[in-house]
LUMVOTI-226768 format. One record per residue (C-alpha): x, y, z; residue in one letter. Coordinates in steps of 0.2 Angstrom, whole numbers, plus 5000, padded with zeros to 4 digits. Each point is the difference from the previous one (the first is absolute). Layout:
// LUMVOTI-226768
XYZa...
END
This chain:
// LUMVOTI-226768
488150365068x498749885000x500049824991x499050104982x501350124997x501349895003x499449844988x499950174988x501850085002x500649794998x499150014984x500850144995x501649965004x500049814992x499250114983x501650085000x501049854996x498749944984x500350184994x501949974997x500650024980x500949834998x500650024983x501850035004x501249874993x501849985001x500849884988x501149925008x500149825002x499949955019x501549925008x499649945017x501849945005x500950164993x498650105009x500449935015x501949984998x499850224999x499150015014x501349905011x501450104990x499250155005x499349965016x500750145013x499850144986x498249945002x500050025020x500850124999x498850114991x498649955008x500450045018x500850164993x498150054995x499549955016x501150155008x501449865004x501650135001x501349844995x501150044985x500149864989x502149945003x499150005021x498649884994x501349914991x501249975014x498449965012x499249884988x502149915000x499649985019x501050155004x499350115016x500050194993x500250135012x498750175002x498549964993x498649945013x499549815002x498550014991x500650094985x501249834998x498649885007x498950064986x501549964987x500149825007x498249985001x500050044979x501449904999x499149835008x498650044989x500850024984x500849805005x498349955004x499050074984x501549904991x499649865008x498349984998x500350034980x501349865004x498849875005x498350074990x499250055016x499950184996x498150034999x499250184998x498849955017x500050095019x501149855004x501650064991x499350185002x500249995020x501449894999x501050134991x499350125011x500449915015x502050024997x500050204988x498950065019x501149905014x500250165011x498950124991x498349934999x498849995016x499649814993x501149964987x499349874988x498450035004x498550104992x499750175011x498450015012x500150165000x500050184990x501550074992x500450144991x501050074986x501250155000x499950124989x498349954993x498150025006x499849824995x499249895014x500449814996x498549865004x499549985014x501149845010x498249884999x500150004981x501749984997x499949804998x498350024987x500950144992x501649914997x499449844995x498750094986x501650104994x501249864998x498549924990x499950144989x501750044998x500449824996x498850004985x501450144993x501049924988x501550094996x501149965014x500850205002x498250065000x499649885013x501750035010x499650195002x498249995003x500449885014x501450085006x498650165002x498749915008x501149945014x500750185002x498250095001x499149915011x501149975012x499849815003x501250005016x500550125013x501950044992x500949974985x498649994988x501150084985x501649905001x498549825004x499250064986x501550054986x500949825005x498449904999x499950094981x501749984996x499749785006x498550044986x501350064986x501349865005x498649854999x499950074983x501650014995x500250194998x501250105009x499650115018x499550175002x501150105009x499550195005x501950075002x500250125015x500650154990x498049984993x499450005015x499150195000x499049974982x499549835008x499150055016x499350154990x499549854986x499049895018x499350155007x498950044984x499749815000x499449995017x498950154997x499349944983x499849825002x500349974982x501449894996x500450084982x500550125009x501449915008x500449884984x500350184992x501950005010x500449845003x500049914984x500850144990x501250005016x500249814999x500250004983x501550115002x500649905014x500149834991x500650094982x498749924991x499050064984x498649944990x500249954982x499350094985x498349964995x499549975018x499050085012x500950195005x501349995010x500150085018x500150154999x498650024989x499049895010x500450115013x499550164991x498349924995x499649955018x500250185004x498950074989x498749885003x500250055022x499950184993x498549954993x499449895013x500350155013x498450094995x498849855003x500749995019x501249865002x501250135010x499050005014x
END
């Protein structure tokens, strides 16, 4: 693919992000301490779940025990490495809020990296140099020599969102897509969104493992489309759920029926060629 084409499908893919509907509101007044105070309480349910959507076979009283310092017995080293490596990087996200360091750059991107891929990644914390691929999808991610033009135009845009949800999960997309680093772009990605939603005072997204199916089905059409609406069109409904939040009369419509109007407008969107 030569330099052309590939300014053309970077273009394309930093459109995607100005095209996001922003109007979703939740009214709810921020707490950043009891937002934080959740995410501690909760904190192996958390690592749980994610590793468990990595294909992690651990039940949740074995990452419980591990996470006490307890060795469990039958399941392979890196199955509990990876529960540890989450673990150290759910500490260090905490204390980065801690001490106002937390800063949506590649610095705290490949730092978090760094720990999620110890084991996993060919170079953990550090952008790929090569190509990689995407199962289940004929997606391609950017090529490796545009990944640091790519992610520094994205985080511009994305910053300029200013509902912090919206930003969260359009954030927590763009890591996963392009595939910034060789392993563990996902979990990087959803932890470097949930620091997003913490900063901010609003609670953390947790996709539960039991969702797991309706969840890749939900990435896969993502990664095909490129169109972010198309991924806000589960997760804030689902978040919504998750925290037990509403909107108050008179307001804008509550999630669901954002939802439903973000899924008419793909519909309509399909016939002028975003699924492509």
């Amino acid at each position: 693919m030569n330099t052309e084409n590939l300014d053309i499908e970077l273009n394309i893919s930093l459109k995607e992000i100005d095209a996001v509907d922003s109007s979703y509101r939740l009214a709810v007044k921020p707490d950043k301490e009891l937002a934080i105070f959740l995410f501690k309480k909760d904190k192996i349910d958390y690592i749980y779940n994610i590793c468990s959507l990595e294909g992690n076979p651990m039940t949740f009283p074995e990452v419980q025990t591990l996470l006490d310092g307890v060795t469990v017995g039958g399941h392979k080293i890196e199955d509990e490495q990876q529960v540890l490596n989450q673990n150290k990087s759910v500490s260090l996200l905490l204390s980065m809020l801690q001490n106002k360091e937390f800063k949506i750059n590649k610095e705290t991107f490949c730092k978090l990296n760094n720990i999620i891929s110890q084991g996993e990644s060919l170079k953990p914390g550090e952008f790929r140099t090569g190509q990689v691929t995407i199962g289940g999808t004929d997606y391609i991610p950017p090529n490796a020599d545009r990944l640091d033009e790519l992610f520094i135009q994205g985080v511009k845009k994305i910053s300029k969102i200013e509902n912090p949800v919206i930003r969260s999960f359009v954030f927590f997309g763009f890591g996963s897509r392009h595939q910034f680093f060789w392993d563990g772009n996902k979990r990087t990605s959803r932890l470097t969104a949930n620091g997003i939603l913490l900063e901010n005072g609003y609670q953390t997204l947790n996709i539960k493992a039991k969702d797991g199916l309706e969840f890749n089905k939900t990435m896969i059409k993502f990664y095909n489309s490129g169109n972010y609406n198309v991924l806000l069109s589960y997760l804030l409904p689902y978040y919504e759920r998750l925290a037990n939040l509403k909107n108050e009369p008179g307001q804008t419509p509550k999630p669901d029926a954002f939802s439903e109007d973000l899924k008419h407008r793909l519909e309509l969107e399909k016939g002028r060629g975003w699924n492509r």
